[in-house]
C-alpha positions as semicolon CSV with decimal commas, in nm:
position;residue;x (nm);y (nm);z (nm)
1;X;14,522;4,781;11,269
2;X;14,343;5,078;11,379
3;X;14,139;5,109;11,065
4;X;14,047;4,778;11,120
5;X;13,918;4,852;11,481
6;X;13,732;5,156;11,376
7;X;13,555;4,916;11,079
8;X;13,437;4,666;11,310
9;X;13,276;4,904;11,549
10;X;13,093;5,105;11,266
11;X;12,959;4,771;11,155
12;X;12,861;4,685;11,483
13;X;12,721;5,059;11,509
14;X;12,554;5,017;11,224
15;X;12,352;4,670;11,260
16;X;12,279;4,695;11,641
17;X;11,912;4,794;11,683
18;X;11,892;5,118;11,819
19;X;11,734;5,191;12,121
20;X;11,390;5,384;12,133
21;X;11,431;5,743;12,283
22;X;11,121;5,843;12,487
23;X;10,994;6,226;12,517
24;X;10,762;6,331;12,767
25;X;10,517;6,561;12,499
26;X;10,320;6,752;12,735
27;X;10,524;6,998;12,985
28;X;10,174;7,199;13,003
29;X;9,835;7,088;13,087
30;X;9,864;6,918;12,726
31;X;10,084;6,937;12,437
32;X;9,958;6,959;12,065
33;X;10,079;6,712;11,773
34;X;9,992;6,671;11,418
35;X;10,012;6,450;11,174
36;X;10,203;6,670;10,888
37;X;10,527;6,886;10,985
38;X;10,372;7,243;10,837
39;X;10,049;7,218;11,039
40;X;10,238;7,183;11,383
41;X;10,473;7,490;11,283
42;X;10,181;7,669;11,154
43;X;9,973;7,623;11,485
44;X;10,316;7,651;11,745
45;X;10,380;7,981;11,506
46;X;10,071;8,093;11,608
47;X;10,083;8,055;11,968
48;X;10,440;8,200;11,992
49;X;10,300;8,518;11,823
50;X;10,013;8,492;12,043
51;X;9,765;8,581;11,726
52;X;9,517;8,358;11,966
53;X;9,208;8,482;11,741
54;X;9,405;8,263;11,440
55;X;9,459;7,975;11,666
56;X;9,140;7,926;11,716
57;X;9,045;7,997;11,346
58;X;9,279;7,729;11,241
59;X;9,304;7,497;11,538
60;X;8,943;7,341;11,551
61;X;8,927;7,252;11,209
62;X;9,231;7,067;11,226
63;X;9,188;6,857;11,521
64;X;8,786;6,773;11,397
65;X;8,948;6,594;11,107
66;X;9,218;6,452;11,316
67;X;9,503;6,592;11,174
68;X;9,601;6,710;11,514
69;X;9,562;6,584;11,894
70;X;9,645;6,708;12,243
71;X;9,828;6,476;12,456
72;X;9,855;6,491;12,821
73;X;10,082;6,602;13,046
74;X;10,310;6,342;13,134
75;X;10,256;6,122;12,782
76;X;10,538;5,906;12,711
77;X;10,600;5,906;12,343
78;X;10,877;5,712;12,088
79;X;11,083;5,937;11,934
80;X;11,129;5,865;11,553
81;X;11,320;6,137;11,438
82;X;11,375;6,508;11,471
83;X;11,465;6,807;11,290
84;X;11,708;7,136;11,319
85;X;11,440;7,332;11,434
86;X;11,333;7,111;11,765
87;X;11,013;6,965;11,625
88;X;11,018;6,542;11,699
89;X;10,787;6,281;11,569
90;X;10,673;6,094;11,783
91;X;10,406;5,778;11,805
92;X;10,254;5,628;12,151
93;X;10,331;5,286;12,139
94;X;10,118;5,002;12,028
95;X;9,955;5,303;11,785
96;X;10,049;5,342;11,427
97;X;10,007;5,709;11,385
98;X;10,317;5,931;11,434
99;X;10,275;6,275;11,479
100;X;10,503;6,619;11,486
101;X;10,507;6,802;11,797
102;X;10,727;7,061;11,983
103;X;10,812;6,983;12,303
104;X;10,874;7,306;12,415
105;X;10,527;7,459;12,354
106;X;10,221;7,340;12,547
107;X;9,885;7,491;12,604
């Protein structure tokens, strides 16, 4: 009987749409987000170290081709997934690009 129970509610589980989970990007003055996973790390490694002079190599050229943005404080993003090490992807709704961001670094 109990197996039965536990079947039903991972079947429910499973087909029930699941509800969007909403980040707030930018804790800063603005938050940065790019399109691939390595180019977020690569930037937020940057800052962390605080090799600024790199940054600012790097940065530029990757928001010109629009790789990466910077989203506002207070931007209310979908969460689409995440991974171990506390990036999200995210996507503004109504928009169909998703980007990577960490929401514990802001500029």
């Amino acid at each position: 009987m109990k197996s039965i129970l536990l079947i039903a509610l991972i079947s429910v589980a499973l087909t029930s749409p699941v509800a969007a989970q909403t980040v707030e990007v930018a804790k800063g003055q603005k938050s940065i987000a790019c399109q691939k996973e390595e180019t977020v790390e690569l930037l937020t490694y940057l800052l962390e170290t605080n090799d600024l002079s790199s940054y600012y190599t790097a940065a530029p050229q990757e928001f010109r081709s629009g790789e990466c943005v910077a989203f506002p404080k207070g931007q209310q993003m979908d969460v689409l997934e995440s991974d171990s090490r506390g990036l999200v992807k995210v996507r503004i709704k109504g928009d169909p690009h998703e980007y990577w961001t960490d929401p514990s670094i802001s500029k």
